[in-house]
N, C-alpha and C positions, 0 to 999 in steps of 0.2 A: 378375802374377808367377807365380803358380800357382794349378791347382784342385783339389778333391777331392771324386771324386765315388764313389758306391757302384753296381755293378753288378751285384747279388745278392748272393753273399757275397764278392766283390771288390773293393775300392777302389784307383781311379784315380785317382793323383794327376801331375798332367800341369802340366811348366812350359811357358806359355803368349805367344804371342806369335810373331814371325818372327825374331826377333832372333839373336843367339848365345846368350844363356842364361849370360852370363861370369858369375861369383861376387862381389857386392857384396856388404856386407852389408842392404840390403833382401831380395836376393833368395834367400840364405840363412836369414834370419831368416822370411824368408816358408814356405819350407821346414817351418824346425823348428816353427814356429805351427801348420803343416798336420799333423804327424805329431803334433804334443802335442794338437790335436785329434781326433785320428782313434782316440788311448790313451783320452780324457775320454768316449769314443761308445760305447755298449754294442755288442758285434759275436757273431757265432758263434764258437764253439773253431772251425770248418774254413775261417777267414778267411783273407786274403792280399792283399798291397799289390802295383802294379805301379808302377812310375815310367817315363815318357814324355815326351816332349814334342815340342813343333809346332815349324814352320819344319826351317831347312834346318841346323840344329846340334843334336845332344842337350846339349851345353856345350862350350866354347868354355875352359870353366878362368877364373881370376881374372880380373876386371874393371881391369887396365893403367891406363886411363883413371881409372877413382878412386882408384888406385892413384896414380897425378902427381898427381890434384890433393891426395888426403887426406896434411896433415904427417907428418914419418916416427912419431910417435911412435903414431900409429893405425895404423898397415900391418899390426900383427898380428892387428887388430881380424878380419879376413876369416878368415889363417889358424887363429883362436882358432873363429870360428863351424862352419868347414868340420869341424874337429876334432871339434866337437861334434855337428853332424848324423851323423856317423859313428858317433859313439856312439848318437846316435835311433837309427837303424837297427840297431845289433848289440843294442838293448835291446826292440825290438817284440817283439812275440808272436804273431808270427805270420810265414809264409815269405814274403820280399820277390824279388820277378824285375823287374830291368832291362831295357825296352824302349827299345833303342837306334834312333831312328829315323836317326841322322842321325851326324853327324862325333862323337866326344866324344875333348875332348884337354885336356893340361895336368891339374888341377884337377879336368875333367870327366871324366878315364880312373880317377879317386879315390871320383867317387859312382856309377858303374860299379859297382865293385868293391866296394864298402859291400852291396852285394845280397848275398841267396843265391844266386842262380839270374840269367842273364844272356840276352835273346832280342836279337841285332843283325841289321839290316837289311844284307841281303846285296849288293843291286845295287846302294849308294851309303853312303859316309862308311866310319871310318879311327877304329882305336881308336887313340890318338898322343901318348905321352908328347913335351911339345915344351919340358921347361925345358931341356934340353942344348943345342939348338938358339939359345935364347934366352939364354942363360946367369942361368938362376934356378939356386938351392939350392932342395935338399930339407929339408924341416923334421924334427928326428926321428919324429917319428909318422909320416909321407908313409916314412921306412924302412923303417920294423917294419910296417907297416900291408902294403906292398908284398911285403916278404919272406916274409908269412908267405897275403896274397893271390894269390900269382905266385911256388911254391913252386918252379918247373924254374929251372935258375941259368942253361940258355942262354936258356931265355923272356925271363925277367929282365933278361937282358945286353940283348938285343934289345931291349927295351920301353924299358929308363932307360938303358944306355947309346949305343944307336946312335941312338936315338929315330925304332927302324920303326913305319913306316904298316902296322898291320896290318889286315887286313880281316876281315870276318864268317869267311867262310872259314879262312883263316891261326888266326883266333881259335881259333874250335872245337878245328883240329887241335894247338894249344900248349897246350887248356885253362884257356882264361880264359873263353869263350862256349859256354853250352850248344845254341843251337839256331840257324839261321840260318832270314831269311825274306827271298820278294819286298815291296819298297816298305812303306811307313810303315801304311797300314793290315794288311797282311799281318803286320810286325812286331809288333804290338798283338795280332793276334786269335791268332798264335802264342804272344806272352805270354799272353793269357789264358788257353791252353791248358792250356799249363805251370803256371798258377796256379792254376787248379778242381785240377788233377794232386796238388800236392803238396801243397796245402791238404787232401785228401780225406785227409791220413795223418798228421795231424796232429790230436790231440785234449787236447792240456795246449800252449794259447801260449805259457805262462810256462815249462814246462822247456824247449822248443825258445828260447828265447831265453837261457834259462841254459847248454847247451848249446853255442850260439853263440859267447857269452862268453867259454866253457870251449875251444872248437876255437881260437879265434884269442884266446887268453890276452893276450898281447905288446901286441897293437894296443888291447886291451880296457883293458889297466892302464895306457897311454900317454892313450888320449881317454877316459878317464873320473877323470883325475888332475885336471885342471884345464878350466873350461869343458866339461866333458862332458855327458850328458845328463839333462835335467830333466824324463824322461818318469814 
């Protein structure tokens, strides 16, 4: 499902496999098991998480497939966990950068944007809101979470209501993506970059995460109402 691993004062937590990476809840839970260990681990104040992952999708968004087979009365069970990894993330202590190797859509353009700081692979894959296309709803937190991650209202229109394929490029110049890179290891070592970067200026985890909280209030008071984080 995933790993995590420490490389100096960086941790790499990388979802693993060839797969899509859709959102189950195994692989979500697997998730937050990895960040509620990573809180339980003694670390430096100038620490920093990356998230990545292998194959040919950064995520793919909800799991469809468990979705038909699980009764309706579980179908929230995903949206409840997804909720709550978001919350992991605005509650760490420390600055989190998204290494996008690969396509991330649906679902996956959600744990995108849970980051601080965002590195996508430039010569392959598509940041791509697709519930329009598919016809899902938005849940209210997937609202507020968005409106207040993807603050330009034409970005926005573009992102949820045309559902563009935007690319690493496109990305940067709307301000969702800080940095573009060549191919999947090139994306990683440019995340790292950016991680040693802004971990070096950071020396209280705890207020940058309070902070955090405080910049994006709204999505904060949404996934931390119910199902939020138990870091």
């Amino acid at each position: 499902m995933c790993t995590l691993e420490k490389r100096g004062n960086i941790y790499l937590l990388t979802l693993t496999g060839s797969g899509e990476h859709r959102f189950n809840p195994s692989l979500l839970s697997s998730l937050r098991a990895a960040l509620s260990s990573l809180l339980c681990s003694s670390h430096a104040p100038n620490s920093a998480l990356i998230t990545c992952a292998e194959g040919k999708f950064f995520s793919n968004g909800f799991d469809q497939s468990w979705v038909r087979s699980a009764p309706p009365s579980q179908h929230r069970i995903i949206s409840d966990l997804l909720r709550g990894l978001i919350s992991d993330y605005l509650s760490l202590p420390m600055p989190t950068v998204c290494a996008v190797t690969d396509h991330a859509a649906a679902a996956g353009c959600a744990l995108v944007l849970a980051h601080d700081y965002v590195v996508m692979r430039e010569d392959r894959g598509f940041f791509y809101m697709s519930e329009l296309d598919v016809g899902l709803k938005f849940v209210k937190y997937f609202e507020v979470f968005f409106n207040e991650k993807i603050p330009d209202n034409q970005t926005r229109r573009d992102v949820l209501l045309r559902s563009a394929r935007v690319t690493a490029r496109e990305a940067m110049a709307r301000g969702i993506v800080d940095r573009a890179a060549q191919g999947i290891e090139g994306t990683i070592e440019e995340a790292l970059r950016l991680a040693e970067e802004v971990a070096a200026t950071v020396s209280d985890g705890s207020k940058l995460a309070e902070k955090r909280k405080l910049m994006f209030s709204e999505t904060w008071r949404h996934v931390s109402a119910a199902g939020g984080s138990k870091l």
